[in-house]
Backbone as XML, in Angstrom:
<?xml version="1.0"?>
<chain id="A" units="angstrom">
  <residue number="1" name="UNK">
    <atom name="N" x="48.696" y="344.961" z="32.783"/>
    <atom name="CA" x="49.605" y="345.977" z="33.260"/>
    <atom name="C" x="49.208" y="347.321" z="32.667"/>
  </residue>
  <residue number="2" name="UNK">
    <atom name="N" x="49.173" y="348.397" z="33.490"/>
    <atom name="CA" x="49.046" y="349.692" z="32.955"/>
    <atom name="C" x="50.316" y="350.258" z="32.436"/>
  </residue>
  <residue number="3" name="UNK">
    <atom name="N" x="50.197" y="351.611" z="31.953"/>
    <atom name="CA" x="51.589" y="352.362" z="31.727"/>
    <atom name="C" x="50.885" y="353.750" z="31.850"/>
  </residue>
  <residue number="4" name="UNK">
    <atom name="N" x="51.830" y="354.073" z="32.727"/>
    <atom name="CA" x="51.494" y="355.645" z="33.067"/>
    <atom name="C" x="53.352" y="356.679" z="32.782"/>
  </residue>
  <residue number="5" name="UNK">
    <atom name="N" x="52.806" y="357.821" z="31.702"/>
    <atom name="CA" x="53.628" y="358.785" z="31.609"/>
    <atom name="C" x="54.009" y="359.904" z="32.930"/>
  </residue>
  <residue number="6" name="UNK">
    <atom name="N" x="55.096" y="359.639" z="33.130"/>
    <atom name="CA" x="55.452" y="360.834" z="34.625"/>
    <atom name="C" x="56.104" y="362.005" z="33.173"/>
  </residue>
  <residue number="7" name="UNK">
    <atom name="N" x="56.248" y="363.209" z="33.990"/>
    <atom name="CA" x="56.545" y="364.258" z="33.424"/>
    <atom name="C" x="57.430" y="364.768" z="34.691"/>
  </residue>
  <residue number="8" name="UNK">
    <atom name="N" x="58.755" y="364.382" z="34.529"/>
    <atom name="CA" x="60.046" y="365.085" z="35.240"/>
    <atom name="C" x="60.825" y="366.087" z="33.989"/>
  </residue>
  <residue number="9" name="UNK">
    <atom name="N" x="60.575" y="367.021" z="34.977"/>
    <atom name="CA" x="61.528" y="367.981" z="34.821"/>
    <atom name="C" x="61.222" y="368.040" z="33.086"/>
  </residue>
  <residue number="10" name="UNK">
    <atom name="N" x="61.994" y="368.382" z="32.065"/>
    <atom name="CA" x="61.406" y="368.361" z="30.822"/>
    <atom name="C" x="61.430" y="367.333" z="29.683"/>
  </residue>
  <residue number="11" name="UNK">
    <atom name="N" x="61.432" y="366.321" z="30.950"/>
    <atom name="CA" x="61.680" y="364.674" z="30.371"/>
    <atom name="C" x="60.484" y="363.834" z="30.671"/>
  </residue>
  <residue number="12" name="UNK">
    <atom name="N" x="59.855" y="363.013" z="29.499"/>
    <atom name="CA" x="58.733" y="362.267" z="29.912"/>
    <atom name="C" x="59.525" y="360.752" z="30.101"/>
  </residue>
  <residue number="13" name="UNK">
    <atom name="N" x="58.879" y="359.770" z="30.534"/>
    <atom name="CA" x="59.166" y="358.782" z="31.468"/>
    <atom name="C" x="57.863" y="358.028" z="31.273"/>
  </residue>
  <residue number="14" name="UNK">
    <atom name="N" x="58.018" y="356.429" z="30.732"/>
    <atom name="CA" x="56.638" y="355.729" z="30.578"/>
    <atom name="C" x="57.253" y="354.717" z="31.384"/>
  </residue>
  <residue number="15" name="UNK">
    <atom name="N" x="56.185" y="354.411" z="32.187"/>
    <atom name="CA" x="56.483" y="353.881" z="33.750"/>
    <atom name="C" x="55.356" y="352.467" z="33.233"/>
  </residue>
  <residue number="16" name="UNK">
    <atom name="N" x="55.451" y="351.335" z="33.322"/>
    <atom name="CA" x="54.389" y="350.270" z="33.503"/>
    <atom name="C" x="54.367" y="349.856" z="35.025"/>
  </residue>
  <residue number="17" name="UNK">
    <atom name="N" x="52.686" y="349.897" z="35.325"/>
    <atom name="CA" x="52.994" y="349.441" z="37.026"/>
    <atom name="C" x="51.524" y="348.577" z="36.513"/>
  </residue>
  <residue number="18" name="UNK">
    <atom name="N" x="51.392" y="347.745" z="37.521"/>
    <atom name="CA" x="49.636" y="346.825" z="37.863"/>
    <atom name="C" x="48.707" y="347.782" z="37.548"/>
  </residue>
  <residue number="19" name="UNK">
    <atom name="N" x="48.063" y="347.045" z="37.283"/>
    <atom name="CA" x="46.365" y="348.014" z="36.976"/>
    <atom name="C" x="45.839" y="348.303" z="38.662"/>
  </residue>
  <residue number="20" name="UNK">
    <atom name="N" x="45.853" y="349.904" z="38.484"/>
    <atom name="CA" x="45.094" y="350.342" z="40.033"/>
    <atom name="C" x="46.280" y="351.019" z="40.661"/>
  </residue>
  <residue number="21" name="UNK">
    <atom name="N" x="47.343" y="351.150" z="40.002"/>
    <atom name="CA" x="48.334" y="351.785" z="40.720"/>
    <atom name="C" x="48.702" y="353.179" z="39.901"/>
  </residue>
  <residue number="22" name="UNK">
    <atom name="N" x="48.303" y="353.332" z="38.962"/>
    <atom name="CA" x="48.254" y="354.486" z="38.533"/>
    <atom name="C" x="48.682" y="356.045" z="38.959"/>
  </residue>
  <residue number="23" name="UNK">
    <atom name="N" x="47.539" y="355.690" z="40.225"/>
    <atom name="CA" x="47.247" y="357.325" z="40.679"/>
    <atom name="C" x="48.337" y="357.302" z="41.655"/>
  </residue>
  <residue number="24" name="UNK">
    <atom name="N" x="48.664" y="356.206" z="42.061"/>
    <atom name="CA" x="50.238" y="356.262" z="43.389"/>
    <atom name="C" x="51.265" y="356.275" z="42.146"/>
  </residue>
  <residue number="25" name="UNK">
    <atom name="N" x="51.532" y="355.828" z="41.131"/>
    <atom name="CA" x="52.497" y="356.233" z="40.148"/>
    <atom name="C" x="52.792" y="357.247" z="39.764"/>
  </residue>
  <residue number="26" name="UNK">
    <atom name="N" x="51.924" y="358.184" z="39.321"/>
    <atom name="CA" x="51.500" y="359.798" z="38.896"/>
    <atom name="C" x="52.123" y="360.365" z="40.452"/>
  </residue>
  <residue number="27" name="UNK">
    <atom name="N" x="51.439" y="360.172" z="41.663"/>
    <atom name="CA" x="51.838" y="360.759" z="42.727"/>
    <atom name="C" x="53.378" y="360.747" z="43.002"/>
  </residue>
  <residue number="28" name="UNK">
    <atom name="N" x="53.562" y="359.920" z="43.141"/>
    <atom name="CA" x="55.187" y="359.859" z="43.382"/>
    <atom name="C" x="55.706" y="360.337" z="41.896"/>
  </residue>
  <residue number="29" name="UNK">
    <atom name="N" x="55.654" y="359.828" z="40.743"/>
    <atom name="CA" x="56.790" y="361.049" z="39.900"/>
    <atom name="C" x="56.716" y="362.897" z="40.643"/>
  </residue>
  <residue number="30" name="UNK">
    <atom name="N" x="55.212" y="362.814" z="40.851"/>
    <atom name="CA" x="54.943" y="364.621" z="41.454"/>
    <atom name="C" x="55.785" y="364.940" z="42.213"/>
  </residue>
  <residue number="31" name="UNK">
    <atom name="N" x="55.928" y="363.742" z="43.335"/>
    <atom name="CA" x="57.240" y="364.291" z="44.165"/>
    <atom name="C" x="58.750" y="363.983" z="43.615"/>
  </residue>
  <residue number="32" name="UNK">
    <atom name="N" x="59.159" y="363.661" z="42.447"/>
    <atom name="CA" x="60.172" y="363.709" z="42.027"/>
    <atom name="C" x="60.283" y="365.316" z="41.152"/>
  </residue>
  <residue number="33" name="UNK">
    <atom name="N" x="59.115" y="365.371" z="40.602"/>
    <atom name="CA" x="59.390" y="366.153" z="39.621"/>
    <atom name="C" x="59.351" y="367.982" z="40.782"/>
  </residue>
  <residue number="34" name="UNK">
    <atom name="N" x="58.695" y="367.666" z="41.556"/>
    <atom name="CA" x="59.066" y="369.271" z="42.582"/>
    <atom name="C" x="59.987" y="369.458" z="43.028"/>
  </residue>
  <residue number="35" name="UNK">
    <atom name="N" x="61.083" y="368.337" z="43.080"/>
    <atom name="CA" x="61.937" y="368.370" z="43.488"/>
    <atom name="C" x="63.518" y="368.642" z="42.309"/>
  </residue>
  <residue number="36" name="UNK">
    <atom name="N" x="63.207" y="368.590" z="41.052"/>
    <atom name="CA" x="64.016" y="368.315" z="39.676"/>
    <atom name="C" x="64.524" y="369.686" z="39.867"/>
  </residue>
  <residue number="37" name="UNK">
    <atom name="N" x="63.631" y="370.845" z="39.686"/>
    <atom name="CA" x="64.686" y="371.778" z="39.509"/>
    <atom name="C" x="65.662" y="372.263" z="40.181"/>
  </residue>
  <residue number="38" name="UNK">
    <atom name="N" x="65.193" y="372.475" z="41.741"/>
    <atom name="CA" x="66.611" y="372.307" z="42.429"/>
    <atom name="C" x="67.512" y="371.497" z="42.051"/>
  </residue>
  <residue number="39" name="UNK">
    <atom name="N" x="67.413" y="370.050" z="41.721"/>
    <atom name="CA" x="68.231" y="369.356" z="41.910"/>
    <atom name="C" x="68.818" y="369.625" z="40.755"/>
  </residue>
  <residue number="40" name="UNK">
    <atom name="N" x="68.086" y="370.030" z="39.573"/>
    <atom name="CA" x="69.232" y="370.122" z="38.411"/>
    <atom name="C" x="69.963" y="370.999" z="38.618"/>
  </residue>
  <residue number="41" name="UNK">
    <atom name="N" x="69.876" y="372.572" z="39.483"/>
    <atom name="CA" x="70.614" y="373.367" z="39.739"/>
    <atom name="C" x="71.731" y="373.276" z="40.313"/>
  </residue>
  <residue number="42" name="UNK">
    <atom name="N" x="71.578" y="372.217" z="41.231"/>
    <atom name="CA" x="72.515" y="371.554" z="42.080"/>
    <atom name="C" x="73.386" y="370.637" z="41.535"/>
  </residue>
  <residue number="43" name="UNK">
    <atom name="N" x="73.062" y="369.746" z="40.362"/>
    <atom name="CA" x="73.813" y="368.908" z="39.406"/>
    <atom name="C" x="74.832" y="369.438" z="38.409"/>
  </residue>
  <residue number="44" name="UNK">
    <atom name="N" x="74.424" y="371.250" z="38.221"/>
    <atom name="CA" x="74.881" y="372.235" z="37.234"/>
    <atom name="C" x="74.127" y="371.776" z="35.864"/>
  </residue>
  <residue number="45" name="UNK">
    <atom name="N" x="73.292" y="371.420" z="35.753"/>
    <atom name="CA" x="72.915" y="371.001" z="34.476"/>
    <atom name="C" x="73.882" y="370.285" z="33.599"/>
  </residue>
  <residue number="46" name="UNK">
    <atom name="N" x="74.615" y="369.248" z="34.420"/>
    <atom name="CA" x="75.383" y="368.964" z="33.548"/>
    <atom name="C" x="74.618" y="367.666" z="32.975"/>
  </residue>
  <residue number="47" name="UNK">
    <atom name="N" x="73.866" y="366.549" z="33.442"/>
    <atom name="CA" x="73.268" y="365.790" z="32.801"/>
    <atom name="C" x="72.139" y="365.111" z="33.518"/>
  </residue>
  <residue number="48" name="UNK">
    <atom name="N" x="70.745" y="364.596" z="33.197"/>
    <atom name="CA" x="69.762" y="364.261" z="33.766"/>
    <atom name="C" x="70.046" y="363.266" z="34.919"/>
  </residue>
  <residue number="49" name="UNK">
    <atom name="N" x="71.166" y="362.664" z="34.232"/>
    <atom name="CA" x="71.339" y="361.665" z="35.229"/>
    <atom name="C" x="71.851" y="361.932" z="36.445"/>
  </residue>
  <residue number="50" name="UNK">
    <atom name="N" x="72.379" y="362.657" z="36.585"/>
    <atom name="CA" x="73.261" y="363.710" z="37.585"/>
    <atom name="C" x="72.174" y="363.938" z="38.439"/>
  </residue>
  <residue number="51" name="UNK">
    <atom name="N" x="71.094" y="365.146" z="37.836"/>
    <atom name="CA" x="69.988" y="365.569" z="38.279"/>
    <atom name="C" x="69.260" y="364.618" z="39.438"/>
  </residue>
  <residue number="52" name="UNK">
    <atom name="N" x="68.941" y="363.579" z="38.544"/>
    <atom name="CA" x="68.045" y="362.423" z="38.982"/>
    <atom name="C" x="68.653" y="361.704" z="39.794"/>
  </residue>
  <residue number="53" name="UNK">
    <atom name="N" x="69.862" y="361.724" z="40.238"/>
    <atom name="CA" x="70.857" y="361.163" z="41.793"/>
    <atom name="C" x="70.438" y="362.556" z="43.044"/>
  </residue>
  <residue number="54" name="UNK">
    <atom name="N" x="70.360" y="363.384" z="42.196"/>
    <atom name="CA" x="70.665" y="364.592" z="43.089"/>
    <atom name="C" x="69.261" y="364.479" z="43.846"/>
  </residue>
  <residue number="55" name="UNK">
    <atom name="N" x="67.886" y="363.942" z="42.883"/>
    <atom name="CA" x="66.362" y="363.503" z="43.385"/>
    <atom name="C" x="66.607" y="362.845" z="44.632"/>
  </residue>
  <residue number="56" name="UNK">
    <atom name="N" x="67.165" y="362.000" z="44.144"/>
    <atom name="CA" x="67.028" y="360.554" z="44.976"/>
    <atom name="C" x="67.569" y="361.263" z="46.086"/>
  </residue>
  <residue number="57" name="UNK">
    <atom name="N" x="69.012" y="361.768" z="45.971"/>
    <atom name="CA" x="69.781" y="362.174" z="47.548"/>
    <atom name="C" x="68.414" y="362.755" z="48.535"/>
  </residue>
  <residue number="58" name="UNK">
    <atom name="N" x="67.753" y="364.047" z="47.552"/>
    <atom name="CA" x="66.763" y="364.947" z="48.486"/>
    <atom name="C" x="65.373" y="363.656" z="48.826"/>
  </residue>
  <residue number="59" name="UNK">
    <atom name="N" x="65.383" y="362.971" z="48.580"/>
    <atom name="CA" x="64.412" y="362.057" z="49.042"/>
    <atom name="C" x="64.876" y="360.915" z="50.045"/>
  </residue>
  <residue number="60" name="UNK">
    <atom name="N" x="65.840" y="360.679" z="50.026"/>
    <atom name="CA" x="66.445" y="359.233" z="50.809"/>
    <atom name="C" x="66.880" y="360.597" z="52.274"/>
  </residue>
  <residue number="61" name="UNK">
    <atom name="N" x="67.028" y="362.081" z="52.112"/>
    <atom name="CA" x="66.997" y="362.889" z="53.616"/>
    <atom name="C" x="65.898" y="362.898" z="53.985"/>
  </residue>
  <residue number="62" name="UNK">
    <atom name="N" x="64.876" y="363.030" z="53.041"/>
    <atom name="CA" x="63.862" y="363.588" z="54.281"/>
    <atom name="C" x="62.809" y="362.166" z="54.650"/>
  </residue>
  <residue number="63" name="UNK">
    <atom name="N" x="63.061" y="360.932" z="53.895"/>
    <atom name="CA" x="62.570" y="359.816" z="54.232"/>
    <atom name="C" x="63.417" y="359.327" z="55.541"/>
  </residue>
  <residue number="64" name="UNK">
    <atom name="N" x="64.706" y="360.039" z="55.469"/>
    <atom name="CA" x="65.388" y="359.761" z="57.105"/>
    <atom name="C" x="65.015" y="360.444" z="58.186"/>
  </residue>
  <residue number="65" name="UNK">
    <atom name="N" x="65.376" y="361.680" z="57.621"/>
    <atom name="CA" x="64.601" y="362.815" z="58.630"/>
    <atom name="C" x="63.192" y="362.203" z="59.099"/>
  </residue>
  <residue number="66" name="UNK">
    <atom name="N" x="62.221" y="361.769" z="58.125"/>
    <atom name="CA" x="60.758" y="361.552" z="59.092"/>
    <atom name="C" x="60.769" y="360.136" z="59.391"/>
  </residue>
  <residue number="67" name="UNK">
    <atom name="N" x="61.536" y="358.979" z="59.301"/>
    <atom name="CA" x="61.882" y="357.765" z="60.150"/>
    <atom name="C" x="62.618" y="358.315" z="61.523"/>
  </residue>
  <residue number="68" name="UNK">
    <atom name="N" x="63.529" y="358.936" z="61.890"/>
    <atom name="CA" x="64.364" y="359.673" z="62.911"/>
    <atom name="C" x="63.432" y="360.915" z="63.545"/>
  </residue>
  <residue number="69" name="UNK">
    <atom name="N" x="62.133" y="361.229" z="63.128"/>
    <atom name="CA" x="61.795" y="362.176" z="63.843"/>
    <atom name="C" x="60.801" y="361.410" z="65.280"/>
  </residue>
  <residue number="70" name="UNK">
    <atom name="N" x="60.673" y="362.087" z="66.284"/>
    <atom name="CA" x="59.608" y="361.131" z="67.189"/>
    <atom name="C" x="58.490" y="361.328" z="67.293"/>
  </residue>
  <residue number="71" name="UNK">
    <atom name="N" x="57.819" y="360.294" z="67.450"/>
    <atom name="CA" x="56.410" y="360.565" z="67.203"/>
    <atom name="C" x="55.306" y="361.614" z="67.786"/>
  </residue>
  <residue number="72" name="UNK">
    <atom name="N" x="54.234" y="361.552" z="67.611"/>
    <atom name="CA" x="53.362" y="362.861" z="67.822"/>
    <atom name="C" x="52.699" y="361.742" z="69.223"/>
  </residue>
  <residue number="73" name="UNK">
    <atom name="N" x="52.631" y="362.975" z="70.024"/>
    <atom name="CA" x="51.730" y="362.403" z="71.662"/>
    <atom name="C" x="50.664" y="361.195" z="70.664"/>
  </residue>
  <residue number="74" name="UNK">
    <atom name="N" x="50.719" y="360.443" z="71.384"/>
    <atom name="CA" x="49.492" y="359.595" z="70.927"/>
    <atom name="C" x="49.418" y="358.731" z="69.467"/>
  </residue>
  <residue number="75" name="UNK">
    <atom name="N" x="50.721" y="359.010" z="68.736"/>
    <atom name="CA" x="50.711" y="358.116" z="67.809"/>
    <atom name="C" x="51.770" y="357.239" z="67.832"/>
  </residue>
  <residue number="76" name="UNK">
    <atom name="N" x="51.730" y="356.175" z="67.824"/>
    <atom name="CA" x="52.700" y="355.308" z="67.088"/>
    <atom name="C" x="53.497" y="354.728" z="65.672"/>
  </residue>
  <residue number="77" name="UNK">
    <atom name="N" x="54.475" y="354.827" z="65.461"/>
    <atom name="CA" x="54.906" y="353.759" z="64.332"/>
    <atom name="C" x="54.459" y="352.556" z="64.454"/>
  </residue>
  <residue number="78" name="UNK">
    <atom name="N" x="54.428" y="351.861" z="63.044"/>
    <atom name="CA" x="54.422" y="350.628" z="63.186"/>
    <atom name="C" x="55.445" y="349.755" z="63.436"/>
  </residue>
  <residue number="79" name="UNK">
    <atom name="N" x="56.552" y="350.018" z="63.230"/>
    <atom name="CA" x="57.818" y="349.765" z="64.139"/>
    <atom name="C" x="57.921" y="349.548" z="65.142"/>
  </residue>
  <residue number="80" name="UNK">
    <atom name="N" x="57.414" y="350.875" z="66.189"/>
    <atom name="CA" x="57.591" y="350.805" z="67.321"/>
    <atom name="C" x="56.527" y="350.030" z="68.206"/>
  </residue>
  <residue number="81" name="UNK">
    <atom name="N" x="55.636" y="349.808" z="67.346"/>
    <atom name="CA" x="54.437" y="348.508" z="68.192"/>
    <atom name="C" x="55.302" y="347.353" z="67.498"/>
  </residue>
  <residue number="82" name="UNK">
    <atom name="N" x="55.993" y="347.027" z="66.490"/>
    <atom name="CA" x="56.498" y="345.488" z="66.524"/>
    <atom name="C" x="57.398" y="345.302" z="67.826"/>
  </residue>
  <residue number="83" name="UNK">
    <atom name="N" x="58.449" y="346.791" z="67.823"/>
    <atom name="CA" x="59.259" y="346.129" z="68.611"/>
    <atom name="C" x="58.614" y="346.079" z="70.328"/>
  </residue>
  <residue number="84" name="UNK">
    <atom name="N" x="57.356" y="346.618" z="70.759"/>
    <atom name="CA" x="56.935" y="347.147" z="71.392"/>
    <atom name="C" x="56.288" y="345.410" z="71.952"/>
  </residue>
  <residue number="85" name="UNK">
    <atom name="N" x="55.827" y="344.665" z="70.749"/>
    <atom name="CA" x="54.495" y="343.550" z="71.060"/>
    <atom name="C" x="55.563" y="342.487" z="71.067"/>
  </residue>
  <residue number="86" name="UNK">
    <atom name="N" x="56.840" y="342.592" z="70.534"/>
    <atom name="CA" x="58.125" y="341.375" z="70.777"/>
    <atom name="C" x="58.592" y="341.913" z="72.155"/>
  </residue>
  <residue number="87" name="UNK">
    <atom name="N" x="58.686" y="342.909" z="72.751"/>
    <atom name="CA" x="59.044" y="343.186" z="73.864"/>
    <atom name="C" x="58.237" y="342.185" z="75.138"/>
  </residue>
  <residue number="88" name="UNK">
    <atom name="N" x="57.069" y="342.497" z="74.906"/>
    <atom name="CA" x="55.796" y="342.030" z="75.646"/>
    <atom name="C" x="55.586" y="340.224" z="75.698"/>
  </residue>
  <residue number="89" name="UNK">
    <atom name="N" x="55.991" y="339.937" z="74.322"/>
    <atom name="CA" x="56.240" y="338.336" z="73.921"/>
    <atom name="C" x="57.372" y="337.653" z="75.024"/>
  </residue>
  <residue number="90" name="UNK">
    <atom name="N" x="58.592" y="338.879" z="75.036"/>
    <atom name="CA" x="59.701" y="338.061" z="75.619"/>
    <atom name="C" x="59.604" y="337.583" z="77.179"/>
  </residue>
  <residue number="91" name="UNK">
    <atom name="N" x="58.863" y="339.295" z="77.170"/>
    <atom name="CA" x="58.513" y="339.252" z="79.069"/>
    <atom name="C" x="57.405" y="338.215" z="79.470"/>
  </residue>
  <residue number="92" name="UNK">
    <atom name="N" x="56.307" y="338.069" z="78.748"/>
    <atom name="CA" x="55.469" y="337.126" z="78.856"/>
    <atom name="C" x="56.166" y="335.642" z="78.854"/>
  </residue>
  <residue number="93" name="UNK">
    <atom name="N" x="57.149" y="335.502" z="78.263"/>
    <atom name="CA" x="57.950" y="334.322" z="77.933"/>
    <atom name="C" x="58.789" y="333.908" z="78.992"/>
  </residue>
  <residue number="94" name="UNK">
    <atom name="N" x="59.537" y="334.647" z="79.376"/>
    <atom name="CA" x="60.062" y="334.903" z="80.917"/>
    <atom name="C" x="59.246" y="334.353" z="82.080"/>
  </residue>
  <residue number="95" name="UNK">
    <atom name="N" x="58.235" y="335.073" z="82.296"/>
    <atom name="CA" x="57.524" y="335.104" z="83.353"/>
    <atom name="C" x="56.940" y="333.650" z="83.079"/>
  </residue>
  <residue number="96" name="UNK">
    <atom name="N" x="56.623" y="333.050" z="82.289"/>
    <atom name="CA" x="56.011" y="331.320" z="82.120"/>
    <atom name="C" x="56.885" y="330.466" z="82.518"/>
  </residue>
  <residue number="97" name="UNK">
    <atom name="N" x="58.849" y="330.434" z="82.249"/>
    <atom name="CA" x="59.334" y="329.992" z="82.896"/>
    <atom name="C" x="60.176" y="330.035" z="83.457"/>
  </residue>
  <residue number="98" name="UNK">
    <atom name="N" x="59.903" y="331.357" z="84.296"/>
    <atom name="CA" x="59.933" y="331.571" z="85.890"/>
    <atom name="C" x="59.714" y="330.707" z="87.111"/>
  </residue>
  <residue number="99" name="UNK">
    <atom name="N" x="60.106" y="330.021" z="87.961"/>
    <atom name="CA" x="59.690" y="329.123" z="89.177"/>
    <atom name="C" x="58.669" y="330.341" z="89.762"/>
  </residue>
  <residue number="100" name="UNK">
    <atom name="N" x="57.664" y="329.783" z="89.884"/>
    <atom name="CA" x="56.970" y="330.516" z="91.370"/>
    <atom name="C" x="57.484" y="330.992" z="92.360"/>
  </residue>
  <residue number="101" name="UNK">
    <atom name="N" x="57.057" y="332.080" z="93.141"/>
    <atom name="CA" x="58.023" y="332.405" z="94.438"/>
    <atom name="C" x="56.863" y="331.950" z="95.425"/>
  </residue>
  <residue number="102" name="UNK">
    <atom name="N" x="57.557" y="331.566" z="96.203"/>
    <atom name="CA" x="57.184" y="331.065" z="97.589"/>
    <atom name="C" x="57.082" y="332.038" z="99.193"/>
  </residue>
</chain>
């Protein structure tokens, strides 16, 4: 197991993740920590923990916001091909037992 130090806001944080995950560990505190000072402003500085809800809120919007946004011409979610290839399963499923028309 590794351990990697995040640096939020003016609080360090020793994180243990798998060996090789490191650099996605470091990455994501980055996006916590660009996000700290607003949020402590927004918490009033009254306590980290406060702060660090206030993180999470600004992250759980815009992880909605870009699940709820629609896609770009030509790309897909991977979502939307599951529900897209179960769609295709059912109709294919249908149509096998279907009687023939005459």
């Amino acid at each position: 197991m590794a351990e990697v130090v995040l640096q939020i806001g003016d609080r360090r944080h020793s994180v243990t993740c798998r060996d090789g995950e490191e650099a996605q560990v470091r990455h994501l505190g980055g996006l916590l920590d660009q996000r700290w000072a607003a949020a402590n402003r927004a918490a009033g500085s009254l306590s980290g923990e406060r702060a660090m809800l206030f993180v999470a809120l600004m992250l759980a919007d815009a992880l909605e916001e870009a699940e709820n946004r629609p896609p770009e011409p030509g790309a897909a979610s991977p979502a939307m091909l599951e529900k897209l290839a179960d769609r295709l399963e059912g109709l294919a499923s249908a149509l096998e037992q279907s009687p023939p028309s005459a």
